[in-house]
C-alpha positions in Angstrom: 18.5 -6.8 15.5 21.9 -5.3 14.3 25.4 -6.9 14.2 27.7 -4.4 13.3 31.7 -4.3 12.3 33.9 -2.8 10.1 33.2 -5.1 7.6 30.3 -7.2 6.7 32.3 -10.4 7.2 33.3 -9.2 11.0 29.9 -8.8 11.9 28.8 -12.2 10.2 31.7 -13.7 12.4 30.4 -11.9 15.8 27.3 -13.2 15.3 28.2 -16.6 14.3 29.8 -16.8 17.6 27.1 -16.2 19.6 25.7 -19.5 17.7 28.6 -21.2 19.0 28.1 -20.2 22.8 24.8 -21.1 22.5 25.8 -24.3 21.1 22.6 -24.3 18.2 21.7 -21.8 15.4 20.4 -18.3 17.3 16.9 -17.8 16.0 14.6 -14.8 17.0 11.7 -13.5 15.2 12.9 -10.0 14.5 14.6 -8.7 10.6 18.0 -9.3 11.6 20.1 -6.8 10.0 24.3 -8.5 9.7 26.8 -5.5 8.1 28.6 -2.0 8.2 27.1 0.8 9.8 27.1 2.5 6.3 24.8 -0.2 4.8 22.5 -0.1 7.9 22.2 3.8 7.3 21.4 3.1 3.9 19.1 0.6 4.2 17.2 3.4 6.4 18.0 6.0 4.4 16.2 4.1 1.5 13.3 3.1 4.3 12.5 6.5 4.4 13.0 7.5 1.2 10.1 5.0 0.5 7.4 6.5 3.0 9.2 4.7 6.7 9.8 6.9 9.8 10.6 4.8 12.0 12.7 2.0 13.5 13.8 0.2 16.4 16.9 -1.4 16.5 18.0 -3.5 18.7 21.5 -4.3 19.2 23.1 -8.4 18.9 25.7 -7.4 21.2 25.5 -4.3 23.9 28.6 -2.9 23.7 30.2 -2.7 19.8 26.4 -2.8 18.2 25.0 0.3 20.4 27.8 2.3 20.1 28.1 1.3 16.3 24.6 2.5 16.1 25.0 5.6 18.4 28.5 6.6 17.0 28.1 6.0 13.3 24.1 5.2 12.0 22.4 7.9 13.3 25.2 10.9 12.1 24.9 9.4 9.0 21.4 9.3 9.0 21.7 12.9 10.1 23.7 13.7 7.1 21.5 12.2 4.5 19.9 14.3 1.9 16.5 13.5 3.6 17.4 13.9 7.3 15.9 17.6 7.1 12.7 16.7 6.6 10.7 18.4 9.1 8.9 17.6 11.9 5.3 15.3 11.5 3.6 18.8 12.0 5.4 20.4 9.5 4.7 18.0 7.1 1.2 17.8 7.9 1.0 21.6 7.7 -0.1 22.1 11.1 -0.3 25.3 13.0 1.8 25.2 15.7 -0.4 25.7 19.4 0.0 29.0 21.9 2.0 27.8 24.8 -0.3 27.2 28.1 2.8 28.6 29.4 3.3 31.9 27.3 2.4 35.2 29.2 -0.6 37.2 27.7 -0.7 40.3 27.3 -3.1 42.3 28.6 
């Protein structure tokens, strides 16, 4: 879960108030993740560095979190060093099929 803001102490304050409409300490079971956009990405960016492909992140509030996430992780994600990996084919040096749908020719 990801609480995103322009500063780390923004999103510490955004999500201590959902603490205080709940009226008692928000607990989940999920890695929360409280912090800029550019830590999250590099907290990833590391992730994947280290072997990781893959993540799912769940926004602590709709709106600012999921277009924090949509609007500034995942370009800088894309603009890490290690966004041009490949695809899991590639990597795994696999032919790529015939299309079913690809005429023959005869």
């Amino acid at each position: 879960i990801v609480f995103l803001a322009a500063t780390a102490g923004e999103a510490a304050a955004r999500r201590d108030r959902l603490d205080e409409r709940l009226g008692r300490e928000w607990r989940t079971d999920a890695d929360v993740f409280t912090g800029t956009a550019a830590e999250l990405a590099e907290r990833l960016a590391a992730g994947r560095e280290a072997g990781l492909d893959g993540w799912r992140l769940r926004p602590g509030e709709m709106g600012p979190d999921l277009a924090a996430v949509v609007d500034d992780v995942v370009p800088a994600l894309n603009r890490a060093p290690t966004a041009g990996d490949g695809t899991l084919r590639s990597r795994l040096r696999l032919p790529r099929p015939a299309s079913r749908y690809a005429r023959s020719a005869r």
